[in-house]
Structure formats: structure tokens, C-alpha cells
mmCIF file as Biopython writes it, N, C-alpha, C and O atoms, coordinates in Angstrom:
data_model
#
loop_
_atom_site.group_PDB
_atom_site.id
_atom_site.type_symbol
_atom_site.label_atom_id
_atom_site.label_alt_id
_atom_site.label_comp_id
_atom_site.label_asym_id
_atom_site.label_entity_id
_atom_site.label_seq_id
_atom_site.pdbx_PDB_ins_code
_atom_site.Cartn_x
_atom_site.Cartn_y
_atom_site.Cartn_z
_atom_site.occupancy
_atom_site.B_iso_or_equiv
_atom_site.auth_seq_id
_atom_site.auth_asym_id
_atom_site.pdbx_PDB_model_num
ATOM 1   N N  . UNK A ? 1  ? 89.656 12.681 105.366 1.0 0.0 1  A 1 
ATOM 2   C CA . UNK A ? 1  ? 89.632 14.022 105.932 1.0 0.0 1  A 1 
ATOM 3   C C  . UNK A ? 1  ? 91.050 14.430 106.292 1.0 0.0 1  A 1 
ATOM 4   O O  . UNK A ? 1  ? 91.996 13.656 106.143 1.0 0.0 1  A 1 
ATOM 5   N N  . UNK A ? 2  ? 91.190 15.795 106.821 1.0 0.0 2  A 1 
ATOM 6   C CA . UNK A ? 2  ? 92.295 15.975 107.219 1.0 0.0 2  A 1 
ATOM 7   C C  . UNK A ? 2  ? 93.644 16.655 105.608 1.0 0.0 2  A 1 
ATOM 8   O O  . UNK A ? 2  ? 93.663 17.802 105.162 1.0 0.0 2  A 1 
ATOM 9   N N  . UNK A ? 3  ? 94.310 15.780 105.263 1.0 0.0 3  A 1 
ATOM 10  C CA . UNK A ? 3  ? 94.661 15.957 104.323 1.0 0.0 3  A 1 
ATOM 11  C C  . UNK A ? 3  ? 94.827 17.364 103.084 1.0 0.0 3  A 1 
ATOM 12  O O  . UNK A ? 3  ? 93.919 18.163 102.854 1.0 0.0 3  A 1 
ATOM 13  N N  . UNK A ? 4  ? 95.906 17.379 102.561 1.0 0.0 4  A 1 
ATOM 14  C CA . UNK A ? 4  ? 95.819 18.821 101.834 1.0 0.0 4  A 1 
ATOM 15  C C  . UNK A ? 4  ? 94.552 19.168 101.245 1.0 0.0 4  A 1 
ATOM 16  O O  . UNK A ? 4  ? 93.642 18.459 100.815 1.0 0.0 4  A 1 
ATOM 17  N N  . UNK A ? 5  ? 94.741 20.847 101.346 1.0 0.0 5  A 1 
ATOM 18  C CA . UNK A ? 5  ? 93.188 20.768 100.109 1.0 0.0 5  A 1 
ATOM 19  C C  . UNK A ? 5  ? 93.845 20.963 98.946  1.0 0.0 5  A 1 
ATOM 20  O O  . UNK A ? 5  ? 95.040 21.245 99.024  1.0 0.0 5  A 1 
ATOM 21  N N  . UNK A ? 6  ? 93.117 20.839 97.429  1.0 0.0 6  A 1 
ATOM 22  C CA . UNK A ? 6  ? 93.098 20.830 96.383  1.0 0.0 6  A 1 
ATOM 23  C C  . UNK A ? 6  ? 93.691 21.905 95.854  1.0 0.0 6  A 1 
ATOM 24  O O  . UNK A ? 6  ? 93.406 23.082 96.075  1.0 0.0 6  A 1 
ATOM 25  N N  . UNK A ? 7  ? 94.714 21.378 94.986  1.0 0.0 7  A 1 
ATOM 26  C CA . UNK A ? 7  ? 95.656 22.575 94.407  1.0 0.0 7  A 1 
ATOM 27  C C  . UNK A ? 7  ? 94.874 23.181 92.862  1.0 0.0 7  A 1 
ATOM 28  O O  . UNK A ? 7  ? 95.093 22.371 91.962  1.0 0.0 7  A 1 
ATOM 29  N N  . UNK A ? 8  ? 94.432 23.822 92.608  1.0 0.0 8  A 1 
ATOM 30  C CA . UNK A ? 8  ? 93.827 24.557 91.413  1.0 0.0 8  A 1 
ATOM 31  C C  . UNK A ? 8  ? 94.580 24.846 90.533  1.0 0.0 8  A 1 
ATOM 32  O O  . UNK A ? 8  ? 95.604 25.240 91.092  1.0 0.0 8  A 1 
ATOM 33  N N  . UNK A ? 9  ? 94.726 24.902 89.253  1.0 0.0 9  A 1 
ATOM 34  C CA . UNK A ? 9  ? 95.804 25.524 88.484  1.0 0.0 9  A 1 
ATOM 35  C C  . UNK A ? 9  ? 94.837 26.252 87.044  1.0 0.0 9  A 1 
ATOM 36  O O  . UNK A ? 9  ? 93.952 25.594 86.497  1.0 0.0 9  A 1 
ATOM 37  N N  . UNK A ? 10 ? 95.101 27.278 86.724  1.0 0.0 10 A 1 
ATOM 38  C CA . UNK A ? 10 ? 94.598 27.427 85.548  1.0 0.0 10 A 1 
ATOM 39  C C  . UNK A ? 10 ? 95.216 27.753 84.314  1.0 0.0 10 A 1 
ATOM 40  O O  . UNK A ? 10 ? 96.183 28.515 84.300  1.0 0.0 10 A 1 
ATOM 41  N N  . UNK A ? 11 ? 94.786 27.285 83.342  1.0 0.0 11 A 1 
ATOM 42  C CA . UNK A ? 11 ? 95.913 27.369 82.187  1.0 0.0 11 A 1 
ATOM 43  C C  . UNK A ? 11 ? 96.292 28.771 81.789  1.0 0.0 11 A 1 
ATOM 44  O O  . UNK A ? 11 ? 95.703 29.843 81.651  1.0 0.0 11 A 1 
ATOM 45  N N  . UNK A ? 12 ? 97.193 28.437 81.696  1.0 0.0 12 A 1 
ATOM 46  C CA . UNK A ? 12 ? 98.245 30.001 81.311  1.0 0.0 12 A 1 
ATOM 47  C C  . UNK A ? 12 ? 97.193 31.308 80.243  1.0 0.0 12 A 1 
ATOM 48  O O  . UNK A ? 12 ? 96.991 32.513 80.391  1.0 0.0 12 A 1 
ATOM 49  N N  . UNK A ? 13 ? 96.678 30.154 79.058  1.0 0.0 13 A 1 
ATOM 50  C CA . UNK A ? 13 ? 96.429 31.346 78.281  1.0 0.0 13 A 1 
ATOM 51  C C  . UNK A ? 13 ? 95.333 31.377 78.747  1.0 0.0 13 A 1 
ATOM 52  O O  . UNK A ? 13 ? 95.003 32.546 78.544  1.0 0.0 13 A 1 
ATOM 53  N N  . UNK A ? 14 ? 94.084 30.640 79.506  1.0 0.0 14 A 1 
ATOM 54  C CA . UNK A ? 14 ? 93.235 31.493 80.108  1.0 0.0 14 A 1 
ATOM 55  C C  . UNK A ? 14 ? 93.756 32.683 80.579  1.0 0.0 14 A 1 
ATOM 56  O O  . UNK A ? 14 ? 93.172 33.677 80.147  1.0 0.0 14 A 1 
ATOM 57  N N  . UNK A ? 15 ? 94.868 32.926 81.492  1.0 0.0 15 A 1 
ATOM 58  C CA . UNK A ? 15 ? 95.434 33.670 82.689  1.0 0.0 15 A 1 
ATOM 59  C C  . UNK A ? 15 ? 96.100 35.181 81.651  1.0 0.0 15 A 1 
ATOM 60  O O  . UNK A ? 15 ? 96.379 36.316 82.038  1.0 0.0 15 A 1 
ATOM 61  N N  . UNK A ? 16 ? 96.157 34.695 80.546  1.0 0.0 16 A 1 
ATOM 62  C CA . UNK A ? 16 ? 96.619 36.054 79.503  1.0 0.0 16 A 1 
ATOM 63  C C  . UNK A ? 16 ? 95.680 36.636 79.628  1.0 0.0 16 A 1 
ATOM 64  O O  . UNK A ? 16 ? 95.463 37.603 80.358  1.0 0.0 16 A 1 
ATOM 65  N N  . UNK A ? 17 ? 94.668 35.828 78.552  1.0 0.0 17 A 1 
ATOM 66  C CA . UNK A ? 17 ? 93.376 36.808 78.180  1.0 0.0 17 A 1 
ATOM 67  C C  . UNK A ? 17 ? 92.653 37.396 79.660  1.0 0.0 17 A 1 
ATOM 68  O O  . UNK A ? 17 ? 92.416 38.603 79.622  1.0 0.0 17 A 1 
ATOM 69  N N  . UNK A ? 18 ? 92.387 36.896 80.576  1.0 0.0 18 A 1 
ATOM 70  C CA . UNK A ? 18 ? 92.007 37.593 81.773  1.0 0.0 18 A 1 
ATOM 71  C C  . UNK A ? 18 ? 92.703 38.650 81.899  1.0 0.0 18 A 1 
ATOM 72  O O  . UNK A ? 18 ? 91.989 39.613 81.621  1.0 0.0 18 A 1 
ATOM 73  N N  . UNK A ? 19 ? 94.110 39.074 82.278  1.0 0.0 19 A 1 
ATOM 74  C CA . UNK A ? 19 ? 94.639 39.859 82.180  1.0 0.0 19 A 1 
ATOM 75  C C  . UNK A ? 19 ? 94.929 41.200 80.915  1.0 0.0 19 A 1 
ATOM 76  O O  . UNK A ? 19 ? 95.271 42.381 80.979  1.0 0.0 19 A 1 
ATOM 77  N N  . UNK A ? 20 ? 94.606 40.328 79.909  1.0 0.0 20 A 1 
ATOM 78  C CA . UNK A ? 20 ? 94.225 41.435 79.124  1.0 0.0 20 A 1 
ATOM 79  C C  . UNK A ? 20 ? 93.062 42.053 78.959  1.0 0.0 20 A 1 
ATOM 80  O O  . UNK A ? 20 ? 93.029 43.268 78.768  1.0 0.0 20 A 1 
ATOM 81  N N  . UNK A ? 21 ? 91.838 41.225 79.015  1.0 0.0 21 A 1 
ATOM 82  C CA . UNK A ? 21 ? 90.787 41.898 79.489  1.0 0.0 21 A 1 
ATOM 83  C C  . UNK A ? 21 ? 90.500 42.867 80.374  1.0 0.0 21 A 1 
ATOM 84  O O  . UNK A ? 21 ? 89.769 43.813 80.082  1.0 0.0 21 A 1 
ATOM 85  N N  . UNK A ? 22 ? 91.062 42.711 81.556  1.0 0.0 22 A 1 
ATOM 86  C CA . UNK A ? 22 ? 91.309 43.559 82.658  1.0 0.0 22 A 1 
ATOM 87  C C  . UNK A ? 22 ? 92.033 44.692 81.948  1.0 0.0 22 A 1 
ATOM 88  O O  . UNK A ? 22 ? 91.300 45.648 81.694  1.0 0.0 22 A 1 
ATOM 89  N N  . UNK A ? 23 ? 93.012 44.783 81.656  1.0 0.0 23 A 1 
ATOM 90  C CA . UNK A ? 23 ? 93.982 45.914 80.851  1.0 0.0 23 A 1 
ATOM 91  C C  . UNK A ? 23 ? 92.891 46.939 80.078  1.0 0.0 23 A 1 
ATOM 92  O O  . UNK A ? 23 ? 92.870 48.158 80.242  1.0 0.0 23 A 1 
ATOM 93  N N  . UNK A ? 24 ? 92.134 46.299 79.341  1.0 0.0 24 A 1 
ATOM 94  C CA . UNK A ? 24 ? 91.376 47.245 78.310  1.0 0.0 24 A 1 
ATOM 95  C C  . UNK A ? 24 ? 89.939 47.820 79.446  1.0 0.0 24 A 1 
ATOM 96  O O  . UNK A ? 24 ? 89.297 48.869 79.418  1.0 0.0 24 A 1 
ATOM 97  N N  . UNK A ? 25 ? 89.871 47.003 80.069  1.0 0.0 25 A 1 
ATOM 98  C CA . UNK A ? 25 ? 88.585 47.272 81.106  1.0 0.0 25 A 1 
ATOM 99  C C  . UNK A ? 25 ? 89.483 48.716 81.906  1.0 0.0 25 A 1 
ATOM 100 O O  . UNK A ? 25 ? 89.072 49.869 81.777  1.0 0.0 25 A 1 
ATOM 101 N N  . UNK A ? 26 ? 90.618 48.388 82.635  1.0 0.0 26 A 1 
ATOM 102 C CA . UNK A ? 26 ? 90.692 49.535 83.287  1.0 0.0 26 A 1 
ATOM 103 C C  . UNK A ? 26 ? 91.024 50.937 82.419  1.0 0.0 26 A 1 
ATOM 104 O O  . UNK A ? 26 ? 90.775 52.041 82.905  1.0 0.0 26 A 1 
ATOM 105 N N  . UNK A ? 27 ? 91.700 50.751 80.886  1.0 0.0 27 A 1 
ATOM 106 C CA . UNK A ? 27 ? 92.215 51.733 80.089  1.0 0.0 27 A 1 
ATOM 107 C C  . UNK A ? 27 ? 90.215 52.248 79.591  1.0 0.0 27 A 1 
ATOM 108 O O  . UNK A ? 27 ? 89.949 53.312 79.032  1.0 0.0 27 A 1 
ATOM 109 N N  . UNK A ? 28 ? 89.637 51.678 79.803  1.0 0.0 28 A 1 
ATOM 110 C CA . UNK A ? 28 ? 88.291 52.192 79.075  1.0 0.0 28 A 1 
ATOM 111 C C  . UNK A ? 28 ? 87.749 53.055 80.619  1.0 0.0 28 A 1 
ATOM 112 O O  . UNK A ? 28 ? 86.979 54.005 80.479  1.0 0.0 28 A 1 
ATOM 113 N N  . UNK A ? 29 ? 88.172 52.680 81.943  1.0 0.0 29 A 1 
ATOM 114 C CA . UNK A ? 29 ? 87.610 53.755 82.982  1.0 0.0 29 A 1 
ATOM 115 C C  . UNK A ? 29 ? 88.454 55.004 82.877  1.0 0.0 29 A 1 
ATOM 116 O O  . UNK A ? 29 ? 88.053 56.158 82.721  1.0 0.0 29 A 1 
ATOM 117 N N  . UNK A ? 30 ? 89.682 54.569 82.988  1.0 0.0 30 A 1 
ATOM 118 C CA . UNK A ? 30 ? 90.789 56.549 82.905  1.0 0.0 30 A 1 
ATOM 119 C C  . UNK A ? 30 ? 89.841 56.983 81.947  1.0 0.0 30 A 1 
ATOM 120 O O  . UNK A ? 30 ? 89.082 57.913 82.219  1.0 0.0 30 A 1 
ATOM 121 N N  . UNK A ? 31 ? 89.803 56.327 80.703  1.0 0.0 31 A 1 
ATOM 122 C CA . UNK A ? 31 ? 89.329 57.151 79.408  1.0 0.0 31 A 1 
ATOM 123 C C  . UNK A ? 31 ? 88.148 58.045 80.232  1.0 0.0 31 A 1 
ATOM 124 O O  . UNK A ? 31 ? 88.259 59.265 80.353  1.0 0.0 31 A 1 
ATOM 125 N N  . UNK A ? 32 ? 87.085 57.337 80.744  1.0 0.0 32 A 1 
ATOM 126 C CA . UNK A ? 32 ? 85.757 57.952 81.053  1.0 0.0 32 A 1 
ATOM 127 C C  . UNK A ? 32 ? 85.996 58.813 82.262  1.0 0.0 32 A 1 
ATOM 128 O O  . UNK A ? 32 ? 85.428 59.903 82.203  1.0 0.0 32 A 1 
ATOM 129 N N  . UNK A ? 33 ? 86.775 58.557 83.457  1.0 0.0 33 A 1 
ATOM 130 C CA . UNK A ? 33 ? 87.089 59.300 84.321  1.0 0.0 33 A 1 
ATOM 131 C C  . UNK A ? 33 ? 88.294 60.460 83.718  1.0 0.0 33 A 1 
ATOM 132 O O  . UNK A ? 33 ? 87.955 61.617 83.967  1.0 0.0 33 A 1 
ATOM 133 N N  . UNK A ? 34 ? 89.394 60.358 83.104  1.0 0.0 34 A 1 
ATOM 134 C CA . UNK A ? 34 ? 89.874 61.915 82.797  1.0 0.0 34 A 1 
ATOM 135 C C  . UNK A ? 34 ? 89.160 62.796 81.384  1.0 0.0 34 A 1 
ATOM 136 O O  . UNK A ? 34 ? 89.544 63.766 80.731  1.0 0.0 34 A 1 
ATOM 137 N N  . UNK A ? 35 ? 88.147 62.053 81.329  1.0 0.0 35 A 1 
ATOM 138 C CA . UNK A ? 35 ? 87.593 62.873 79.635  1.0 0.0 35 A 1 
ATOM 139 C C  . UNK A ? 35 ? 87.101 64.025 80.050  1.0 0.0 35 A 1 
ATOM 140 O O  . UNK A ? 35 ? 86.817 64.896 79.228  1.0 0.0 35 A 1 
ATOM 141 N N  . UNK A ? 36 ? 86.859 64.278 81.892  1.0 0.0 36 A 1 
ATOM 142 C CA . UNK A ? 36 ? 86.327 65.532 82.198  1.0 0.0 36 A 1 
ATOM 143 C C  . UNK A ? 36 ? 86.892 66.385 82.639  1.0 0.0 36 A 1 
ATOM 144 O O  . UNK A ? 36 ? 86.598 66.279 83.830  1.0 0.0 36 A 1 
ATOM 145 N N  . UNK A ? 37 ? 87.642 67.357 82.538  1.0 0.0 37 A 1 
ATOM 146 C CA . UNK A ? 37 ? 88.764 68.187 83.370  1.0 0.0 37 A 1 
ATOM 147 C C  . UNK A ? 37 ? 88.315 68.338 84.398  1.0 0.0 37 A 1 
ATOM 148 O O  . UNK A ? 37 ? 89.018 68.063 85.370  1.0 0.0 37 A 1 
ATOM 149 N N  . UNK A ? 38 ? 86.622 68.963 84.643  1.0 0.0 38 A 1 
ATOM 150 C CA . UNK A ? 38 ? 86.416 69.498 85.851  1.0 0.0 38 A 1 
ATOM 151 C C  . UNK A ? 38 ? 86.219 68.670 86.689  1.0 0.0 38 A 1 
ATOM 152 O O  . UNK A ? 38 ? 86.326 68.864 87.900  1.0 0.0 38 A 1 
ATOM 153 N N  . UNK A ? 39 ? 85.899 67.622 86.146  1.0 0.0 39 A 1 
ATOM 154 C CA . UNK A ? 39 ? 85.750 66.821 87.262  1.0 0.0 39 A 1 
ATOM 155 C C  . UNK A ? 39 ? 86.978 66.574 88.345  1.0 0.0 39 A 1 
ATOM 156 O O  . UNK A ? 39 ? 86.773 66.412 89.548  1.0 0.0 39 A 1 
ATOM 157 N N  . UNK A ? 40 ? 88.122 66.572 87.805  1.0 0.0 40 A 1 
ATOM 158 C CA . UNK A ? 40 ? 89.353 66.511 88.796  1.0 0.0 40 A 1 
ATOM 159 C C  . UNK A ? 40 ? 90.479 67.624 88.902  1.0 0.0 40 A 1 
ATOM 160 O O  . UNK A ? 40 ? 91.347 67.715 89.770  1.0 0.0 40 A 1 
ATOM 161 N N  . UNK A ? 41 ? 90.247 68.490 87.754  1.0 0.0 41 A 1 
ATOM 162 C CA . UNK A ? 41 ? 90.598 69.954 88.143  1.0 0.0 41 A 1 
ATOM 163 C C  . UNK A ? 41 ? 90.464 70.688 89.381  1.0 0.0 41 A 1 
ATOM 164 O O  . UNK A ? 41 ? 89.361 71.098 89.741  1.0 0.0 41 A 1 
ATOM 165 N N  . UNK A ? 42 ? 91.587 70.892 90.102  1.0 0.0 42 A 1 
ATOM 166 C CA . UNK A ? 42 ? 91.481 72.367 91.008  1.0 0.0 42 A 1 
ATOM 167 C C  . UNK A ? 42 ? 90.828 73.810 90.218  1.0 0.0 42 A 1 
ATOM 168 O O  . UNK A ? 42 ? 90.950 74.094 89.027  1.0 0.0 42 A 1 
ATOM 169 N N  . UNK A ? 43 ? 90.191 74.507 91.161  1.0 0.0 43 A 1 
ATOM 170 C CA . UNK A ? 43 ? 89.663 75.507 90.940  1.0 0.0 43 A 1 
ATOM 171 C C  . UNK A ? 43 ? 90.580 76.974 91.830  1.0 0.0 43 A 1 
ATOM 172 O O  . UNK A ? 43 ? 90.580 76.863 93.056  1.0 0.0 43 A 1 
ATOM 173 N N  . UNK A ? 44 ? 90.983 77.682 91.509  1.0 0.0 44 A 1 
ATOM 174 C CA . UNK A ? 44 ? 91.711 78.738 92.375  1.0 0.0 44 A 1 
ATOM 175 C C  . UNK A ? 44 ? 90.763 79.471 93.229  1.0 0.0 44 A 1 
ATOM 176 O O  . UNK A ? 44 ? 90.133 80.455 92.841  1.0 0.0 44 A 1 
ATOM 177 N N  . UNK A ? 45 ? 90.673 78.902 94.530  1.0 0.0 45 A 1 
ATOM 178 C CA . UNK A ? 45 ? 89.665 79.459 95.143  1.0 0.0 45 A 1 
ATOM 179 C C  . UNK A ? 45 ? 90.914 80.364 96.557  1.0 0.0 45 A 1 
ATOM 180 O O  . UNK A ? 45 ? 91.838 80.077 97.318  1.0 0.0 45 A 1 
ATOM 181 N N  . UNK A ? 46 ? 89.814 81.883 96.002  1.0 0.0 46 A 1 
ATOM 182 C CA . UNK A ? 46 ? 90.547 82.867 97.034  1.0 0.0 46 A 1 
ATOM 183 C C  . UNK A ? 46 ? 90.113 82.644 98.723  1.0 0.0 46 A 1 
ATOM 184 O O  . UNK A ? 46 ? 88.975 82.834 99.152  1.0 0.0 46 A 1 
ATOM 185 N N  . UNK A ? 47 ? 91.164 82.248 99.468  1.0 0.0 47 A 1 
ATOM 186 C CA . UNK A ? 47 ? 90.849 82.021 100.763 1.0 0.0 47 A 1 
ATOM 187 C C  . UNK A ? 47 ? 91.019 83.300 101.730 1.0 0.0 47 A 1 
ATOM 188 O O  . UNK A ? 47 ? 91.847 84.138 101.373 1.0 0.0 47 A 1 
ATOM 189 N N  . UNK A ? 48 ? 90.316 83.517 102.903 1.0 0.0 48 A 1 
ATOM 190 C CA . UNK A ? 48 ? 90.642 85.081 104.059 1.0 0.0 48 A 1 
ATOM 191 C C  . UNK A ? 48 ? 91.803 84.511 104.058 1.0 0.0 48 A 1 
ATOM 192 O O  . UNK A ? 48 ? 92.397 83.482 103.736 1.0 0.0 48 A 1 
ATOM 193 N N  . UNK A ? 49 ? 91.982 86.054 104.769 1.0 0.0 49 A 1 
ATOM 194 C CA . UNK A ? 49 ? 93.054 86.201 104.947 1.0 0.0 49 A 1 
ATOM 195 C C  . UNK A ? 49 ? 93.475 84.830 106.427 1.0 0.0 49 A 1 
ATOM 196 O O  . UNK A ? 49 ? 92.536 84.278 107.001 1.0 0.0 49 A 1 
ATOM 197 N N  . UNK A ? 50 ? 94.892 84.518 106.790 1.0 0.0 50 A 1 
ATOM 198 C CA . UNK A ? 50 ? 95.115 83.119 107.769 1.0 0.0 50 A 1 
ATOM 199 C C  . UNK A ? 50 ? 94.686 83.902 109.192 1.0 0.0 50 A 1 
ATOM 200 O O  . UNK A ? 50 ? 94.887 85.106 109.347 1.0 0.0 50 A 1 
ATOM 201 N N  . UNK A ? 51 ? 93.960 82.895 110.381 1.0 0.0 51 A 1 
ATOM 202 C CA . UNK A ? 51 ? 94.230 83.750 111.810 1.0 0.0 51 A 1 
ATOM 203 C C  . UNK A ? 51 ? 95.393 84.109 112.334 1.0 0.0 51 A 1 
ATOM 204 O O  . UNK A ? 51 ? 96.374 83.387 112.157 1.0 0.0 51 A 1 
ATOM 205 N N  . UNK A ? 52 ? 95.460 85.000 112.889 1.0 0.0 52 A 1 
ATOM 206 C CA . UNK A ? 52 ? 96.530 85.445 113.449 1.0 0.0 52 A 1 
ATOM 207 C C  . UNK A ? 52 ? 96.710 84.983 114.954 1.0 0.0 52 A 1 
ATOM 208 O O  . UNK A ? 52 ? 97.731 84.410 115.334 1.0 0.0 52 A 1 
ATOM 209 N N  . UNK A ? 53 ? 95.517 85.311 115.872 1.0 0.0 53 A 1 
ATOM 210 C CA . UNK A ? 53 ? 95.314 85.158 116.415 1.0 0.0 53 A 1 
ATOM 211 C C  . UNK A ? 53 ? 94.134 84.116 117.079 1.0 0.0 53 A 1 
ATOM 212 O O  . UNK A ? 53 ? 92.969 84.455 116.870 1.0 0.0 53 A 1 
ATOM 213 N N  . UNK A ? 54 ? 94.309 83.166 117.678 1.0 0.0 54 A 1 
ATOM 214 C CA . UNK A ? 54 ? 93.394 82.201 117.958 1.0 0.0 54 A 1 
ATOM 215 C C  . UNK A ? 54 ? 92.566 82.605 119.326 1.0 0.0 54 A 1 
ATOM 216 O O  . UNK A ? 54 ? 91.369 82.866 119.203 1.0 0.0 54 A 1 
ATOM 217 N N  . UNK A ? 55 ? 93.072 82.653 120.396 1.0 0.0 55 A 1 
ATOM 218 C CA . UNK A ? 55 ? 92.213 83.389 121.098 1.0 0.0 55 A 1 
ATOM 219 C C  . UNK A ? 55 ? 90.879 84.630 121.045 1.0 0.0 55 A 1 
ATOM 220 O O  . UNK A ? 55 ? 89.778 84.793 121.571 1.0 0.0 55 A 1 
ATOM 221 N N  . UNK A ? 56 ? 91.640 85.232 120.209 1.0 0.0 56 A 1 
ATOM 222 C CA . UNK A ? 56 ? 90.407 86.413 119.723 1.0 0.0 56 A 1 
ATOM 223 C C  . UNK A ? 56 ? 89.804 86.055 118.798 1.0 0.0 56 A 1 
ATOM 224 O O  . UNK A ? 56 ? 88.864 86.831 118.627 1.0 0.0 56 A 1 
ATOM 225 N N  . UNK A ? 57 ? 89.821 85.248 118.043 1.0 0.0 57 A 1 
ATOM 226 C CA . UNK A ? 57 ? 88.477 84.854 117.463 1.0 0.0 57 A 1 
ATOM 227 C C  . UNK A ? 57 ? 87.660 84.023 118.051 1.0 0.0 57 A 1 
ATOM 228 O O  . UNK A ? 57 ? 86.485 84.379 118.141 1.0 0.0 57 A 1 
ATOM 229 N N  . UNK A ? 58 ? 87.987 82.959 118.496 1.0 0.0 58 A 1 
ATOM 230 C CA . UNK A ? 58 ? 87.252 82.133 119.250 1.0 0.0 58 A 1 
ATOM 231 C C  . UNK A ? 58 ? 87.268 82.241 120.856 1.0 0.0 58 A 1 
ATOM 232 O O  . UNK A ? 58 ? 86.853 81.356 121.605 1.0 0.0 58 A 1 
ATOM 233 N N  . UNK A ? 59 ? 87.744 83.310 121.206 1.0 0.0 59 A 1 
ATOM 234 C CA . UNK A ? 59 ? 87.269 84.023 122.681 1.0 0.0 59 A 1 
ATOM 235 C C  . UNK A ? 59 ? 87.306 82.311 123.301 1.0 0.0 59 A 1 
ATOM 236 O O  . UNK A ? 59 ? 86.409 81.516 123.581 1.0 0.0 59 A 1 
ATOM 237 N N  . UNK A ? 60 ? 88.989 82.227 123.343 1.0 0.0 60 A 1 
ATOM 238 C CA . UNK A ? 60 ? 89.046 80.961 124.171 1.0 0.0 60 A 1 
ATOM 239 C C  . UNK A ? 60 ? 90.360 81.406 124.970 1.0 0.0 60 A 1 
ATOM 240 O O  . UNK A ? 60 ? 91.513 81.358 124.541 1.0 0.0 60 A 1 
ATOM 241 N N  . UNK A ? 61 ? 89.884 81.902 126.372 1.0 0.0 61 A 1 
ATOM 242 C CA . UNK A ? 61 ? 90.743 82.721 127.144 1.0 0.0 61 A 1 
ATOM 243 C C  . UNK A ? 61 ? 90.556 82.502 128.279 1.0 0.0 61 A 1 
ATOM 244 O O  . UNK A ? 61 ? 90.602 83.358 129.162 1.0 0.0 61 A 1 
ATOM 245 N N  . UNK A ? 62 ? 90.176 80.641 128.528 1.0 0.0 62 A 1 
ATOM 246 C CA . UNK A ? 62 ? 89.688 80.096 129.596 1.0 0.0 62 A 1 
ATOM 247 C C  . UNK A ? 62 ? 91.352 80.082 130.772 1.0 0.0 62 A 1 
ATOM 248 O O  . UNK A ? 62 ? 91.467 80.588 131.889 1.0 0.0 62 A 1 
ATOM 249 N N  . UNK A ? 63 ? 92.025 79.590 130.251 1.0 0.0 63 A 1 
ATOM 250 C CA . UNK A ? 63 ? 93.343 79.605 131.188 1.0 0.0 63 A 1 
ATOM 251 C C  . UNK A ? 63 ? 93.710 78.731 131.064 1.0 0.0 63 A 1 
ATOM 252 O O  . UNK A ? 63 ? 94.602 78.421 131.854 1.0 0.0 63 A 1 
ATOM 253 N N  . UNK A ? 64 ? 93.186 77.418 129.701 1.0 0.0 64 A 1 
ATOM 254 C CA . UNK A ? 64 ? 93.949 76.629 130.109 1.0 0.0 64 A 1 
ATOM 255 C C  . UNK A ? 64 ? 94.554 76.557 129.018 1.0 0.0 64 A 1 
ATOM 256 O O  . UNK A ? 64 ? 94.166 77.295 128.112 1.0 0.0 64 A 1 
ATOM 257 N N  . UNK A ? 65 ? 96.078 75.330 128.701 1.0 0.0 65 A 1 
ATOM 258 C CA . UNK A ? 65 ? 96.360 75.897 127.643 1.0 0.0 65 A 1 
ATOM 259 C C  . UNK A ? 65 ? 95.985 74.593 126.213 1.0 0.0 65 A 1 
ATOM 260 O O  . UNK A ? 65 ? 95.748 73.423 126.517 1.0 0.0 65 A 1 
ATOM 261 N N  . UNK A ? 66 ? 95.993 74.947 125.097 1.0 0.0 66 A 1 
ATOM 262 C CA . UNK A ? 66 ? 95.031 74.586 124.423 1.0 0.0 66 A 1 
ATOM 263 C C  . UNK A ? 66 ? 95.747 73.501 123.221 1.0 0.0 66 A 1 
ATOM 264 O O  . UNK A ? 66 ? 95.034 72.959 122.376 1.0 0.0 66 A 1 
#
């Protein structure tokens, strides 16, 4: 007991092909996630006009300050 634990090593060209696997795995999600514009496209959405005033809209004119 006591004593180091066990050092693991795995062979290199396992450690390629994993990594290349991974490579084509994540290049096959962009593919499926940007194939849709709208899906991550902005849309030009017309916003009111900005408040001007914060008190008068939200009738917050308690006294204290905010």
C-alpha cells in the first residue's frame, strides 16, 4: 500500500487516430450546425424608441435614490 499509483501510457498511434477521429467528429458538427443560416443569423429587429426618462415611466419618485 501506500506507494505510487500506476503510470498508464498509451501508444502514440493509438493517440493519432483518436485525435483524428475527434477532428472529423467535430468538422461533421460545424458542418450540421452552420448548414442553417437562421439558425445563428441575427434578424434586424426594430426596437422603441430608448427611455429617456426613468422615473416617468416607472413612476419611481419614491425619494430614494435608485
Amino acid at each position: 500500500m501506500g506507494g505510487k499509483p500506476p503510470i498508464f501510457f498509451m501508444e502514440k498511434d493509438k493517440l493519432k487516430q483518436i485525435v483524428t477521429k475527434l477532428k472529423l467528429l467535430v468538422d461533421q458538427l460545424e458542418s450540421e450546425v452552420y448548414s442553417d443560416p437562421t439558425a445563428y443569423s441575427t434578424t434586424s429587429t426594430k426596437y422603441d424608441i430608448p427611455i429617456s426618462d426613468y422615473d416617468e415611466v416607472f413612476n419611481d419618485d419614491d425619494g430614494y435614490p435608485d
